[in-house]
C-alpha positions as CSV (number, residue, x, y, z in Angstrom):
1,X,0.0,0.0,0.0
2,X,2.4,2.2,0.8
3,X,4.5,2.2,-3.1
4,X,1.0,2.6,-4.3
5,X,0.7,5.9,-2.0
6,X,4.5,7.3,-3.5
7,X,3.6,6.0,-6.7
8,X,0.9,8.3,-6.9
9,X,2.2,11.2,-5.2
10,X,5.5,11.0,-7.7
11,X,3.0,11.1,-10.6
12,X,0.8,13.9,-9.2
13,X,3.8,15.6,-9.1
14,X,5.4,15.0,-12.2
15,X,2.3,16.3,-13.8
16,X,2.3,19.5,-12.3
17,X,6.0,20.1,-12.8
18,X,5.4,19.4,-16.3
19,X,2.7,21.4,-16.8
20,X,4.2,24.2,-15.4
21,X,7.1,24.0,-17.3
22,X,4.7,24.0,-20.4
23,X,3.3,27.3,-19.5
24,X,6.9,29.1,-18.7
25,X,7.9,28.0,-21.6
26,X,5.3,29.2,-23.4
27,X,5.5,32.5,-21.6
28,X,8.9,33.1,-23.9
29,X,7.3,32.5,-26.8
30,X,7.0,35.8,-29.2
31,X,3.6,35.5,-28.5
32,X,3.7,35.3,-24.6
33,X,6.1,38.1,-24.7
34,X,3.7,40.6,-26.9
35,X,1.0,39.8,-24.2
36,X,3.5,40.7,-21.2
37,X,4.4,43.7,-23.3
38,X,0.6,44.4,-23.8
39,X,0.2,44.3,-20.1
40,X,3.0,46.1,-19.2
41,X,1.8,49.0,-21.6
42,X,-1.8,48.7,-19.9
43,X,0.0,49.6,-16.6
44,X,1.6,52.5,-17.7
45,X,-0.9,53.8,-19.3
46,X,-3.2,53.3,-15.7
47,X,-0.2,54.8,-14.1
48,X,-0.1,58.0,-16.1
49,X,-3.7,58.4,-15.9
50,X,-3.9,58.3,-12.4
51,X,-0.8,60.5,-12.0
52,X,-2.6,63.3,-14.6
53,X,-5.5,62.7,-12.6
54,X,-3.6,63.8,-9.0
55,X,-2.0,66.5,-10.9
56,X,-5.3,68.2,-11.7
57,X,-6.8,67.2,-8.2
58,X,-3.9,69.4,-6.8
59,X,-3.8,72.0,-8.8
60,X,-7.5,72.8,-7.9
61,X,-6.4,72.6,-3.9
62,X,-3.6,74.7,-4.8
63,X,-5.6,77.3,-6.6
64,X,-7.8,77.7,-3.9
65,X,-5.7,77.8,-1.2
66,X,-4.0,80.8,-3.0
67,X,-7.3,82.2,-3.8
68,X,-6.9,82.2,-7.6
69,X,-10.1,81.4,-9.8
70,X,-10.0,79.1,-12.2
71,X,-10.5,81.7,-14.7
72,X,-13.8,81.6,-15.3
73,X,-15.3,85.0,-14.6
74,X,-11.7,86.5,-16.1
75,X,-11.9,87.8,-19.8
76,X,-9.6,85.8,-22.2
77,X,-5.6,86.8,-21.6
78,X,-6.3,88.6,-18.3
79,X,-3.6,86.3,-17.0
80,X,-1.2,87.6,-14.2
81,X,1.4,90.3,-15.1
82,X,5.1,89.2,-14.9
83,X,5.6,91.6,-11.6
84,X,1.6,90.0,-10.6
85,X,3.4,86.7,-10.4
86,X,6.5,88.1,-8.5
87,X,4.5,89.4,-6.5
88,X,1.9,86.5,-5.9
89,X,5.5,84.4,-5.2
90,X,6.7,86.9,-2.3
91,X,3.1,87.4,-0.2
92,X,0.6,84.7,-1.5
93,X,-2.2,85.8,0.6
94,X,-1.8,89.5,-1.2
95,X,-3.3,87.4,-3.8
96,X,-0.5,89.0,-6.1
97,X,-2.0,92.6,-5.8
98,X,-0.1,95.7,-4.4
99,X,-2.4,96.9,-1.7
100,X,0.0,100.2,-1.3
């Protein structure tokens, strides 16, 4: 009974190793690289999106706590002045504006 019991557990085993032999071999196949490449793109791709998407999350928290609009009730090209900007950069709450 018992060679019976190792006889099976050496072929349950054997099967399995072979098996995944099979597949890691066939994941360096042209064809299982492309799809490892294809995934590998997908997650970049996610990446960057989720990155842009934090980017314009903080921007808007930044703009507010700065008290700048987005733009909305400005006329086109009513952007900040070069010495605006300086300005904004030296006293942010100032909003930018000489009050003097």
């Amino acid at each position: 009974m018992s060679r019976l019991f190792w006889i099976t557990v050496g072929a349950t085993v054997g099967v399995l190793v072979v098996r995944k032999a099979g597949r890691v071999a066939r994941s360096y196949t042209p064809a299982g690289l492309s799809e490892r490449a294809a995934g590998l793109g997908e997650s970049i791709r996610y990446f960057a999106d989720e990155v842009r998407a934090g980017m314009a999350e903080r921007e808007i928290e930044l703009r507010e706590a700065l008290g700048l609009d987005d733009g909305a009730d400005q006329p086109a090209g009513a952007d900040l002045t070069p010495a605006e900007a300086a300005e904004l950069l030296r006293r942010p709450a100032g909003r930018g504006r000489s009050t003097g």
